[in-house]
DRENDO-1510 file (C-alpha; in Angstrom, 1 decimal, always signed):
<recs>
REC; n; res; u; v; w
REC; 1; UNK; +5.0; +21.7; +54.9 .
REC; 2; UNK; +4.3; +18.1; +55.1 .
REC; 3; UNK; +1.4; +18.7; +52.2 .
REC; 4; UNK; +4.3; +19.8; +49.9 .
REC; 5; UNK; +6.5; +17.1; +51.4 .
REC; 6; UNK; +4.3; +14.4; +50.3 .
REC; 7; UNK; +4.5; +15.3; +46.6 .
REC; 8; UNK; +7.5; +17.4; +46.1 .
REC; 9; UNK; +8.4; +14.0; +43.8 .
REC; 10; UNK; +5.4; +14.2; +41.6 .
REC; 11; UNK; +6.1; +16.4; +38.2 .
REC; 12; UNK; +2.4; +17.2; +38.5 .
REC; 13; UNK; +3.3; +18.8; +41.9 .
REC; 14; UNK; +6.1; +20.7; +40.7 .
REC; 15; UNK; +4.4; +22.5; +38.5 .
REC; 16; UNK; +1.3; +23.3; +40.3 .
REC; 17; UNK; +3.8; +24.7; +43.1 .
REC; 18; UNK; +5.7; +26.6; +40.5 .
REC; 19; UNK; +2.6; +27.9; +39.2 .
REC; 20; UNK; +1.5; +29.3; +42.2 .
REC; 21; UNK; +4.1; +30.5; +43.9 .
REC; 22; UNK; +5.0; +32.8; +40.9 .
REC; 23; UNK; +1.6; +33.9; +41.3 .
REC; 24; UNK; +0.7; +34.6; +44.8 .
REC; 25; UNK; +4.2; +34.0; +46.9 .
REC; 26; UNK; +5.3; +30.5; +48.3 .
REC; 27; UNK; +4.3; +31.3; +52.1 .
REC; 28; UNK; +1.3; +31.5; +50.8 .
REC; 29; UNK; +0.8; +28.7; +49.3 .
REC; 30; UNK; +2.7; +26.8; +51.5 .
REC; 31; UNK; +0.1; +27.7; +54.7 .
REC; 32; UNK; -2.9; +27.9; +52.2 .
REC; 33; UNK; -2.0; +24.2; +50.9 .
REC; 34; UNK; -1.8; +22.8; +54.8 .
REC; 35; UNK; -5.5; +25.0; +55.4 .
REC; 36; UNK; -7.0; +23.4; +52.2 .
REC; 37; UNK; -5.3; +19.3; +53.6 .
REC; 38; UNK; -7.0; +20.3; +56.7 .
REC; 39; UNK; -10.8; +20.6; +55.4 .
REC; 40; UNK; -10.5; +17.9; +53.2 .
REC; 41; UNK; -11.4; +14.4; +54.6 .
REC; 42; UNK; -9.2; +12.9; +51.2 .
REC; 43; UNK; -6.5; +15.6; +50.8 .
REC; 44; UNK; -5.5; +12.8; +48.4 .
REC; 45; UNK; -8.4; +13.8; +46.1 .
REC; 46; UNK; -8.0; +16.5; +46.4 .
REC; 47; UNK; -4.7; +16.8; +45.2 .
REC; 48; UNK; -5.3; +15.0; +41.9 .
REC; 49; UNK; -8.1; +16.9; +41.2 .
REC; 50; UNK; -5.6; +20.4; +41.2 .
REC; 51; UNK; -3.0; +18.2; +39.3 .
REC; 52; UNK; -5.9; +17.4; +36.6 .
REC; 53; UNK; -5.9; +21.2; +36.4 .
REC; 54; UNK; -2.8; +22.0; +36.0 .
REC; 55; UNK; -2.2; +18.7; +33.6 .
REC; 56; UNK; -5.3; +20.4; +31.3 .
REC; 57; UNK; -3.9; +23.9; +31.5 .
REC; 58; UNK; -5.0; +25.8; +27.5 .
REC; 59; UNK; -7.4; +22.6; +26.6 .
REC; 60; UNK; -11.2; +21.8; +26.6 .
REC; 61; UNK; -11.1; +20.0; +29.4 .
REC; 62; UNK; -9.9; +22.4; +32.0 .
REC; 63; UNK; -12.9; +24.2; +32.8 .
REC; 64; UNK; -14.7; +20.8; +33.7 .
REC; 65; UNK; -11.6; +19.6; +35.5 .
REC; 66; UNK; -11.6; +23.8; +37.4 .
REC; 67; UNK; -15.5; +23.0; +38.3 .
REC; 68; UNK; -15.3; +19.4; +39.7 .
REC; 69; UNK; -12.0; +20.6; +41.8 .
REC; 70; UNK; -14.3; +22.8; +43.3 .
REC; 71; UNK; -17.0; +20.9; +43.6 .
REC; 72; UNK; -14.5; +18.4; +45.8 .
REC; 73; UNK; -14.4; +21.0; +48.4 .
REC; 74; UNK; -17.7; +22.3; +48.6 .
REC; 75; UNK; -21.4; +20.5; +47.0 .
REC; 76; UNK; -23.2; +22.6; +44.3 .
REC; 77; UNK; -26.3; +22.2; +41.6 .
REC; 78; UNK; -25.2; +23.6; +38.6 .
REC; 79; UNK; -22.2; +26.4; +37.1 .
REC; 80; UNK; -21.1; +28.9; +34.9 .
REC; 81; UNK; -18.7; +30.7; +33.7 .
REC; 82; UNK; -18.9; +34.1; +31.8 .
REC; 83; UNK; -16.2; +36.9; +30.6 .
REC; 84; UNK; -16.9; +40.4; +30.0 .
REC; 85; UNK; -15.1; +43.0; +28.4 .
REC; 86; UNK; -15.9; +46.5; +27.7 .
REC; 87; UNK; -19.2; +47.4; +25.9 .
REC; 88; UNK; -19.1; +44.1; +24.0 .
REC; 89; UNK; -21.6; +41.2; +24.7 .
REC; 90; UNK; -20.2; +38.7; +27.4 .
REC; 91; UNK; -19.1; +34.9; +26.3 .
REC; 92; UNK; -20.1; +32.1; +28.4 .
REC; 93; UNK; -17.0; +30.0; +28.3 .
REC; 94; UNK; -18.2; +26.9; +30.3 .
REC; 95; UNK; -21.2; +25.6; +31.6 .
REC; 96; UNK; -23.0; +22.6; +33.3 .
REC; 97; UNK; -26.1; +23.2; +32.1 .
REC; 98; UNK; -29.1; +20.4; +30.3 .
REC; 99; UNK; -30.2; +21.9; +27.0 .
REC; 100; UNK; -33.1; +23.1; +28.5 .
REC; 101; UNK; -31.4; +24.9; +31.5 .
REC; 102; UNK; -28.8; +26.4; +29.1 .
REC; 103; UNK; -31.9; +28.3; +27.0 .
REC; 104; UNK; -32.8; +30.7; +30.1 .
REC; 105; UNK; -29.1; +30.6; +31.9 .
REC; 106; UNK; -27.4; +31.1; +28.3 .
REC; 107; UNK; -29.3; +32.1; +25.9 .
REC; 108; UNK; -32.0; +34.3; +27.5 .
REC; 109; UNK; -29.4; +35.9; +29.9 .
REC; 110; UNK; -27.4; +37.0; +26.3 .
REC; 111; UNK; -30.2; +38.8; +25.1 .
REC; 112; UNK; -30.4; +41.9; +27.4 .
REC; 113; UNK; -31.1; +40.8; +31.0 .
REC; 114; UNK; -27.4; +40.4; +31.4 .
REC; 115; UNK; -27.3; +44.3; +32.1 .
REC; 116; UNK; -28.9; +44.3; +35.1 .
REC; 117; UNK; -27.2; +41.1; +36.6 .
REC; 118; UNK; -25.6; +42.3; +40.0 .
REC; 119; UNK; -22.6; +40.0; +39.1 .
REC; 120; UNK; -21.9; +41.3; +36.0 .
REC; 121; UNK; -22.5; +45.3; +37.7 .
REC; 122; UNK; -19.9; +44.3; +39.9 .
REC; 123; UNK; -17.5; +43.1; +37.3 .
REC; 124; UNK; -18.4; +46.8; +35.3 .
REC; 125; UNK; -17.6; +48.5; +38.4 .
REC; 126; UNK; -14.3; +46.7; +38.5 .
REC; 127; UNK; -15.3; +45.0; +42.3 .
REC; 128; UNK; -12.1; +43.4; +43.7 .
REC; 129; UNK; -11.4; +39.9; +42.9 .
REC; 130; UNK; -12.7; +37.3; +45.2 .
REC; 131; UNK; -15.6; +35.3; +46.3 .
REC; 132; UNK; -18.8; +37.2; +46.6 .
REC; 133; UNK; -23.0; +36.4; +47.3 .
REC; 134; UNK; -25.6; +37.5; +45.5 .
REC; 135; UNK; -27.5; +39.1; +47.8 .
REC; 136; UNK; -24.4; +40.8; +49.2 .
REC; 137; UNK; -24.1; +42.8; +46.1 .
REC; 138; UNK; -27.4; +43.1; +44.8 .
REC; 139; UNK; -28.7; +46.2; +44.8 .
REC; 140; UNK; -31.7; +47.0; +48.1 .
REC; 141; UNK; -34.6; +46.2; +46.1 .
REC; 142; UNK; -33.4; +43.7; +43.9 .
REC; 143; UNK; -35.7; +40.7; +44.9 .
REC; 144; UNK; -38.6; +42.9; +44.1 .
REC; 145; UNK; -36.9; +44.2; +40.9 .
REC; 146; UNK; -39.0; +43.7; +37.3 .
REC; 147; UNK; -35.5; +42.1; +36.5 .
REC; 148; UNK; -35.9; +39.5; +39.6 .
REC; 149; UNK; -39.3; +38.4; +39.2 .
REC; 150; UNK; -39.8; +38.1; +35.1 .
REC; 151; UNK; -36.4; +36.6; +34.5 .
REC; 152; UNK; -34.0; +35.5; +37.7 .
REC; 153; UNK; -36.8; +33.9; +39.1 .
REC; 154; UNK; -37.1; +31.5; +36.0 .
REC; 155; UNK; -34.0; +30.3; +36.9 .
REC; 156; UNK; -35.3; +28.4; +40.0 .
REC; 157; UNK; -32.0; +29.0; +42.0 .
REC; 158; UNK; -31.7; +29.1; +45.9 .
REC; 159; UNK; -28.4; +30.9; +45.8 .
REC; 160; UNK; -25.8; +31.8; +43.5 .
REC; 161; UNK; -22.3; +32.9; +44.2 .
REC; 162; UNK; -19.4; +33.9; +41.8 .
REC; 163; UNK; -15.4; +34.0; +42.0 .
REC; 164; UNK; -15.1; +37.6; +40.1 .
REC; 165; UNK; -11.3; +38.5; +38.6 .
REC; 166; UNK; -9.6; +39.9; +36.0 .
REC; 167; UNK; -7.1; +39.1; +33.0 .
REC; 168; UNK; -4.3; +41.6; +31.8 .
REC; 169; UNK; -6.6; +43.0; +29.2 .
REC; 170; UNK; -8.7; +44.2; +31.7 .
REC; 171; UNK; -11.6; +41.3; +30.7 .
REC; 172; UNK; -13.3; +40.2; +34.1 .
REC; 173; UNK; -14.1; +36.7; +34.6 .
REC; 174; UNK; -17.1; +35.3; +36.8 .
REC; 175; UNK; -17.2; +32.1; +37.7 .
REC; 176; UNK; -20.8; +31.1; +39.2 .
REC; 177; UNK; -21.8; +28.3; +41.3 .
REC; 178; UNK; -25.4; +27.7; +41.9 .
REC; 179; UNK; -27.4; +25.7; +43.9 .
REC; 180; UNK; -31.2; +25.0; +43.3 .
REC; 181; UNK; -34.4; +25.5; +45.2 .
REC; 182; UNK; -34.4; +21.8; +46.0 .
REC; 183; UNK; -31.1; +22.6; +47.8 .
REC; 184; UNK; -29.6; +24.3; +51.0 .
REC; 185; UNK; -27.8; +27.7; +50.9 .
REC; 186; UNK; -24.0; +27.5; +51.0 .
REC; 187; UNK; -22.9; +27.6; +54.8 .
REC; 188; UNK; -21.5; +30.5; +56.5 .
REC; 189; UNK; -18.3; +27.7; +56.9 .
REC; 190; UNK; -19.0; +26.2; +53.1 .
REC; 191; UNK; -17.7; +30.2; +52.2 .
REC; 192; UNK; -15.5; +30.3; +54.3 .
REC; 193; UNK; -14.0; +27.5; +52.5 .
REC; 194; UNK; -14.7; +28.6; +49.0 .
REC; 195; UNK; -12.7; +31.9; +50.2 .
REC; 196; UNK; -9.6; +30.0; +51.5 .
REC; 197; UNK; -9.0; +28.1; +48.1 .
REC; 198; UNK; -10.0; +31.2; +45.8 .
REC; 199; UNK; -6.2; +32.3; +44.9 .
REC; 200; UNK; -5.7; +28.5; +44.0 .
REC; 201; UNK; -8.9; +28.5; +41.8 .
REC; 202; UNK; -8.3; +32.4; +40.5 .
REC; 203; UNK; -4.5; +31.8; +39.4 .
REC; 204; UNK; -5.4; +28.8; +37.6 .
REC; 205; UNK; -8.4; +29.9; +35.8 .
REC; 206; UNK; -6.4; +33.2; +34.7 .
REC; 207; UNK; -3.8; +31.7; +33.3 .
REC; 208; UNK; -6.4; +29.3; +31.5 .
REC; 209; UNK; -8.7; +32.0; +29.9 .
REC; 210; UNK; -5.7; +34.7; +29.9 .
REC; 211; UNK; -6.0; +35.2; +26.0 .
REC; 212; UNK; -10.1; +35.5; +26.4 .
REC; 213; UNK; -10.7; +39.5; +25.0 .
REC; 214; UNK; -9.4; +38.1; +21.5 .
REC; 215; UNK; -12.5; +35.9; +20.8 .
REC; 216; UNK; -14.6; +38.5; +21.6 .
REC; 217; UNK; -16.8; +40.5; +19.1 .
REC; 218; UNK; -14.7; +42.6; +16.3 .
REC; 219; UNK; -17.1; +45.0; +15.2 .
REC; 220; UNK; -17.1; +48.5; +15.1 .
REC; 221; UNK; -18.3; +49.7; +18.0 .
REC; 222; UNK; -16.5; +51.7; +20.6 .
REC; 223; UNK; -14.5; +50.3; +23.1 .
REC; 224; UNK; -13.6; +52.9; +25.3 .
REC; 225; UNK; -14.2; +52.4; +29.1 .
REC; 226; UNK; -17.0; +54.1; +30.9 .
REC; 227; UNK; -16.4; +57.0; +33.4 .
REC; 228; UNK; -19.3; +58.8; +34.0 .
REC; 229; UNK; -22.2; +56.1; +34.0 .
REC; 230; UNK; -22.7; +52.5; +34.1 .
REC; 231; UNK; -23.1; +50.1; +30.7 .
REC; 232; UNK; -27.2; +49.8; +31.6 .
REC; 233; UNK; -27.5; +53.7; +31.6 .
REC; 234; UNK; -25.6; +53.7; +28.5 .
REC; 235; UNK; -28.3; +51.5; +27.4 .
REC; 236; UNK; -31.0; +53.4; +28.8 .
REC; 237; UNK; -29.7; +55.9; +26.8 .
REC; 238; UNK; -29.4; +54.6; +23.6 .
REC; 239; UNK; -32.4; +53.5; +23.6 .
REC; 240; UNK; -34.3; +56.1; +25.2 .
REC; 241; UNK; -32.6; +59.6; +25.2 .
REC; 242; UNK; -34.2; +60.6; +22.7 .
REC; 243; UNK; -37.5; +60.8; +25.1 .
REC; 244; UNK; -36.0; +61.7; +28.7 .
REC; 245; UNK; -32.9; +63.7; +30.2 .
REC; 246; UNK; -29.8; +62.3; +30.8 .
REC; 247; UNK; -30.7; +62.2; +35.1 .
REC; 248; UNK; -33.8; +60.6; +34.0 .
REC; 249; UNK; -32.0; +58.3; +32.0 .
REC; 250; UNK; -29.6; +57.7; +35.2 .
REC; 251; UNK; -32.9; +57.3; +37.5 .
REC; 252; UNK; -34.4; +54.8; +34.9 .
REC; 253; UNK; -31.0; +52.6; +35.1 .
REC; 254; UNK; -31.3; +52.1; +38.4 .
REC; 255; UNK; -34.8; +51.4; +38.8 .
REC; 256; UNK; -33.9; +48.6; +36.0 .
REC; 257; UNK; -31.5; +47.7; +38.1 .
REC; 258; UNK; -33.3; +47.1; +41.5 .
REC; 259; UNK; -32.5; +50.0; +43.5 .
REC; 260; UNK; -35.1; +51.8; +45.8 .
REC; 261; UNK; -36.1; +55.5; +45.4 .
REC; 262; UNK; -34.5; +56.2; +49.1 .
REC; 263; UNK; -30.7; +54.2; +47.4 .
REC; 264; UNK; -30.9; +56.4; +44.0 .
REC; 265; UNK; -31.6; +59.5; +46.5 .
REC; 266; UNK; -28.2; +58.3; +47.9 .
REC; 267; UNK; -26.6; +57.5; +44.8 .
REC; 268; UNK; -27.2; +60.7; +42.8 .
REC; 269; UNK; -27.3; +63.2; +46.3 .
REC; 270; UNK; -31.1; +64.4; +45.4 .
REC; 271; UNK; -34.0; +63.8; +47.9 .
REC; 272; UNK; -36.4; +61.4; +47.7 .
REC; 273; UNK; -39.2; +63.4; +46.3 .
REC; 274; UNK; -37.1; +64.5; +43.6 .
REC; 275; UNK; -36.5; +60.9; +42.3 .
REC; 276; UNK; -40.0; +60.1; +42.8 .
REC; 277; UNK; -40.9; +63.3; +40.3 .
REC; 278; UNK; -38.6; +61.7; +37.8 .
REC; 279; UNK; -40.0; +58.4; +37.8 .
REC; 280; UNK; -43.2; +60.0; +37.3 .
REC; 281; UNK; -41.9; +62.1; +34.6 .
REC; 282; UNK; -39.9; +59.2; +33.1 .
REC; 283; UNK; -43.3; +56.8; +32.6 .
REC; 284; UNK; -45.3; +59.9; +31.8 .
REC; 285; UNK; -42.7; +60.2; +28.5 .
REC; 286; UNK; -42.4; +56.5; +27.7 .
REC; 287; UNK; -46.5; +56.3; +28.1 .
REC; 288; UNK; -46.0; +53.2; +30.6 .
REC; 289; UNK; -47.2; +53.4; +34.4 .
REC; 290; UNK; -45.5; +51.1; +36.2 .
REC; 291; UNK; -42.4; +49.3; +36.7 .
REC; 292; UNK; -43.2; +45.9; +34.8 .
REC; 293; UNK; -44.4; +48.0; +31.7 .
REC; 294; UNK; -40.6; +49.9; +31.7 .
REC; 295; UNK; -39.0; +46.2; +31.9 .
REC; 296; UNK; -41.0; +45.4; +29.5 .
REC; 297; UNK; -40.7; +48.1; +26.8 .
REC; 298; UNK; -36.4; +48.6; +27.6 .
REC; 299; UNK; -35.8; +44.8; +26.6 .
REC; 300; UNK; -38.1; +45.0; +23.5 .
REC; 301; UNK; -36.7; +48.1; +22.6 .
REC; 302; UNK; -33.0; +46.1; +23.1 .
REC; 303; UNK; -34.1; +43.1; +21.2 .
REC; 304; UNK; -35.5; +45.1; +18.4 .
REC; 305; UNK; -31.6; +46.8; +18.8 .
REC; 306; UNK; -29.9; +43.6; +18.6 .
REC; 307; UNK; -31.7; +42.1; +15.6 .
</recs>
């Protein structure tokens, strides 16, 4: 209690405390607020870098205001923030990016390769919100996926991990924080941190970006949710079910995706050897023979789509 004693004067203060307690309960707050004094060396700071965010609630300047609060309590390269909703492509609604950076983080990543980003398969599968790493939710195979090594590697990053919630219209939000090669992994105590001060970030940035699904796309295509198969299978087959069956379209998604021939065994409850016949059928009926070559063709076949 003495953090809220210090500025239960401040108007700022007031309404960050209002905010948050309507949103996730004053004890809470109150024992996350003393947590969050405690691992910072200028709770001071600190505390005017929330009030920034709360003063720049629905303008331009709170995302930058959201990403350097963060960046007080824990050091990081470069971020991002991206919504998606439905079937429709996903906006990026802040980012830290040079011009060049922005080309393969931005543009590139709109093109297709979004699909098989783990973040953005976690967001589809409706993961609970919270603080999550990469490679904790990256499928088994991912760093030898087609998708890993022709276009995340390009990005040059050491380690990314993403705050993933939702808004009332069901859009998900992903807010990504990256930190180079040249840099360190975050800490097993750096996300602990990150975790501690999540419902502070979350609630803000909802009620920031809570209007998001309306600047998305209008055009005609369905909007209906999912149920049976992921947005990349959907994909798959669009593009290619004309050529393969629908389980060969489910085994081709998740090859895209990064997943193993022993983790699709699990995933559709066939054995191995049966998912090994269907990748065999699979490039036999798209005339490619290996994994690069079904990368390849499935985002030239989704560009030619897009255009």
């Amino acid at each position: 209690m003495y953090f809220y004693g210090i500025y239960r004067n401040s108007n700022y203060w007031h309404k960050f405390y209002e905010l948050l307690t309507s949103a996730i309960g004053i004890a809470w707050v109150t024992n996350s607020l003393e947590r969050a004094k405690n691992s910072h060396a200028d709770d001071t700071a600190w505390t005017e870098l929330l009030a920034q965010c709360i003063h720049s609630l629905g303008t331009d300047e709170f995302p930058p205001n959201l990403i350097e609060a963060v960046k007080a309590a824990t050091g990081f390269d470069n971020s991002v923030v991206f919504s998606y909703y439905k079937k429709k492509k996903p906006l990026c609604l802040y980012h830290t990016f040079t011009s060049k950076q922005r080309v393969v983080f931005v543009d590139d990543y709109l093109k297709g390769p979004y699909l098989l980003d783990p973040f953005f398969t976690a967001c589809s599968r409706k993961v609970d919100t919270g603080l999550y790493r990469l490679r904790d939710i990256a499928p088994d195979r991912f760093y030898q996926s087609e998708y890993y090594r022709s276009y995340y590697v390009r990005t040059g990053l050491a380690e990314e991990i993403c705050y993933i919630f939702y808004l009332a219209s069901g859009a998900a939000v992903a807010i990504s924080l990256m930190r180079s090669e040249e840099s360190s992994r975050f800490s097993a105590r750096e996300f602990r941190l990150l975790e501690k001060v999540a419902p502070i970030i979350i609630s803000m940035a909802q009620r920031h970006w809570q209007g998001i699904s309306d600047s998305f796309s209008t055009t005609a295509e369905s909007t209906e949710l999912l149920e049976d198969h992921s947005l990349i299978e959907k994909a798959v087959s669009d593009l290619f079910g004309h050529r393969i069956t629908p389980r060969e379209t489910q085994v081709t998604a998740q090859v895209l995706e990064g997943h193993s021939s022993e983790s699709i065994s699990k995933s559709l409850g066939i054995s191995v050897g049966t998912v090994r016949i269907h990748r065999r059928n699979i490039y036999a009926k798209l005339r490619i023979s290996s994994q690069q070559e079904l990368f390849s063709i499935f985002f030239n076949e989704l560009a030619t789509v897009h255009d």
